[in-house]
C-alpha angles and dihedrals in degrees: 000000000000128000137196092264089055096049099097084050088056097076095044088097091067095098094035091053098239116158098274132196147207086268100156118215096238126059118272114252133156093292086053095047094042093051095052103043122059094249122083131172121024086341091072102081104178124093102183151011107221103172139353147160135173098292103029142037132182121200129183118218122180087177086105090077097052113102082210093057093134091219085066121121123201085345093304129106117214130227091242095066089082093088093068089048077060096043089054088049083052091056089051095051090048085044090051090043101064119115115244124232114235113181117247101217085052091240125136121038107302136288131344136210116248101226106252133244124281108243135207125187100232099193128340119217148184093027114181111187107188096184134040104233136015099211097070097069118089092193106099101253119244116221117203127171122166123192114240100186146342153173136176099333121350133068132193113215126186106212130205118196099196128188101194102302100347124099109223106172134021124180149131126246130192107207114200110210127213083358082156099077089028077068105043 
C-alpha cells in the first residue's frame, strides 16, 4: 500500500522499467483530487488520499458536514450519498492507476501522466446503508473502494463508507469505462 509519505518513492522506477504510475510528488490532497476527477468546486467531496495500490484506495471527506454539500436535500444529507463519496474514490484510483509516459529518447524533463479514461457506474449494488443521514456525524468519513475484478473496459469495485470505527455503507459498483464512444 502506498501512503502519502511513499509517494516520491513511487516514480524512482522510472530508469529501472518498473511498472510505473501517476504517483504525484506532493501529497494528495483536495487540489489534487479535484484536478484529476471531473468534478471541481463543492462537487468534489474528497479531501485526501491517504493509501492506496493497485487494488485498493482509501480517501478521507469532511464535506459531509458543509450545509452547502450540493448532494443535500432539504438541508440533509442521506446515507446513500455515500456512493457517490465512493464513485468519486473510483475516479482517484483510476486516476492513480494510470501508466505514466517516459521518452524514449530520455528528452524533456521526465515522465508524464496518460490522461486517464472517462467512467461511468453502470449499476451499484448490495448497498447496505447502516445509518439514516451523513451529516450528522462530526468524525471525518473514510472512503475505501477496492477493485474486485476487471477487463477492457469495465471494472467492478467493493466499496466501505466508514465514521471512525463504524461502517456506514457497504456496496458494489461496476464502472464502464470510455461508455461514450461504446455508444456512438
Amino acid at each position: 500500500m502506498t501512503t502519502q509519505a511513499d509517494l516520491p518513492g513511487a516514480l524512482a522506477g522510472a530508469a529501472s522499467g518498473a511498472a510505473l504510475h501517476a504517483a504525484p510528488r506532493a501529497p494528495l490532497d483536495r487540489a489534487w483530487i479535484a484536478a484529476h476527477i471531473p468534478h471541481s468546486g463543492a462537487m468534489c467531496l474528497l479531501d485526501a488520499v491517504e493509501s492506496w495500490d493497485d487494488a485498493r484506495i482509501v480517501c478521507t471527506a469532511t464535506s459531509h458536514r458543509d450545509p452547502r454539500n450540493p448532494l443535500r436535500s432539504r438541508g440533509r444529507l442521506a446515507a446513500v450519498c455515500g456512493v457517490e463519496y465512493a464513485a468519486q474514490a473510483m475516479a482517484v484510483h483510476g486516476a492513480l492507476l494510470v501508466p505514466l509516459r517516459v521518452p524514449s529518447n530520455g528528452a524533456g524533463d521526465g515522465a508524464t501522466a496518460a490522461r486517464p479514461r472517462v467512467g461511468y457506474l453502470a449499476s451499484v449494488r448490495n448497498v447496505e446503508a447502516r445509518i439514516e443521514r451523513l451529516d450528522t456525524l462530526d468524525t471525518a468519513l473514510s472512503i475505501e473502494a477496492t477493485r474486485e475484478s476487471g477487463s477492457g473496459n469495465s471494472i467492478l469495485y467493493s466499496f466501505a463508507v466508514r465514521g471512525g470505527e463504524r461502517v456506514l455503507l457497504t456496496g458494489r459498483a461496476a464502472v464502464m469505462l470510455d461508455a461514450s464512444a461504446a455508444i456512438r
